[in-house]
N, C-alpha and C positions, 0 to 999 in steps of 0.2 A: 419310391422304393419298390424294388420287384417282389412279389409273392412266393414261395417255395411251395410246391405242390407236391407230395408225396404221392408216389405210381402205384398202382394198388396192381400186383403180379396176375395177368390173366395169362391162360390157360387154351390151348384150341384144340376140338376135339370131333373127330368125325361121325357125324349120324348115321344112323341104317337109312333113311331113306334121301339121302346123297347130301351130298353136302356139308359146312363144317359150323359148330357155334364158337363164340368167344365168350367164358367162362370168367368172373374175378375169382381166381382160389378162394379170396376168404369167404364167399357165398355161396361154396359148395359144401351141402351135410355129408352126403355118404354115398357111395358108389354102392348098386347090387347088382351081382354078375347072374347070366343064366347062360354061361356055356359063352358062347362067343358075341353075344348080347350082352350089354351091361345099361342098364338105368341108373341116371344121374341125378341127386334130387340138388337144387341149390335154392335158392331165394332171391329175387326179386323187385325189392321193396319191397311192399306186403304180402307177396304172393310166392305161393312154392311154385317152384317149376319143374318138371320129370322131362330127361333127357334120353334119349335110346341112343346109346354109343354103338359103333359098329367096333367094339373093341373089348377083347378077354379084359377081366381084372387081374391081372398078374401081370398085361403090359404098362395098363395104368400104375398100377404101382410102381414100377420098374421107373416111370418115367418120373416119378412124380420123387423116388430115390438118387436120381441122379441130379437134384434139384434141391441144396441142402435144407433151403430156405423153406421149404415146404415139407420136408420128407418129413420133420418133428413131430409138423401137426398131426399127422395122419400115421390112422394104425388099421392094420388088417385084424378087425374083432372077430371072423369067422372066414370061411374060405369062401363063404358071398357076401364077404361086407368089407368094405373101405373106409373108415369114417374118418370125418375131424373132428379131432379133438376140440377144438376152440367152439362146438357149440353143442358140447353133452350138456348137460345139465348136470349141478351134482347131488351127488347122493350119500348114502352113509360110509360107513365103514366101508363095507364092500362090495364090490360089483354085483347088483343082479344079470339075470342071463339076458335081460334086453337092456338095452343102450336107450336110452332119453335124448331126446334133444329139444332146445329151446321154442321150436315153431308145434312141439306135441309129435315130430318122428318118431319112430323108433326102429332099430335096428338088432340083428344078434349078436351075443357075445357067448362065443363058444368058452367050454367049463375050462380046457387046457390053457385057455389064454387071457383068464381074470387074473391071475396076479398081475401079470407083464403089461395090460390094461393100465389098471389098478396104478403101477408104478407111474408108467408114463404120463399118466392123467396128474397124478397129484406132481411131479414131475414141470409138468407146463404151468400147470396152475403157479407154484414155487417161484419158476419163472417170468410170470406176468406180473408178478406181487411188487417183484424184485425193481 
């Protein structure tokens, strides 16, 4: 009897200093943009990894939008943050201004976009339950 392997969605992405990585989406925490630099944090196995994309965050996003399967996970919490969802941590009632994640990351979440957070978080959560 043959085995059924499910393909875990990778991701390719070009570095500042040439070259390109191959990413699993679901082992990437969050993207930080500085202008047309963007740092990539994912994991590893037990280790984090920090990636230097030679790419704005607003194309990452873009790209990762036209990609349905992935656009859920991920939310833009500040205008230099990307994160997914699938590895905040949670918390109470309501967002504080930094974002948690499982490996001890954290990230920002800007005040205008806690609720919209907020929803979408408990949102997937719903969804995984299910």
């Amino acid at each position: 009897m043959t085995e059924l392997k499910i393909q875990k969605p990778f991701k390719t992405f070009r570095l500042i200093k040439g070259g390109t990585v191959k990413i699993r989406i679901d082992s990437i925490y969050y993207f930080k943009s500085y202008g047309y630099i963007t740092e990539m944090y994912c994991h590893n196995g037990n280790e984090i990894e920090k990636h230097m994309l030679n790419m704005r965050l607003g194309d990452i996003e873009l790209s990762f939008k036209h990609n349905p399967k992935f656009a859920f996970n991920f939310f833009r919490s500040h205008r230099s943050y990307f994160v997914n969802l699938n590895h905040v941590t949670p918390y109470g009632k309501y967002p504080l201004p930094i974002i948690e994640f499982t490996d001890g990351l954290t990230a920002q979440l800007a005040r205008r976009r806690k609720l919209d957070f907020h929803q979408r978080w408990v949102k997937l959560k719903k969804a995984i339950k299910s």
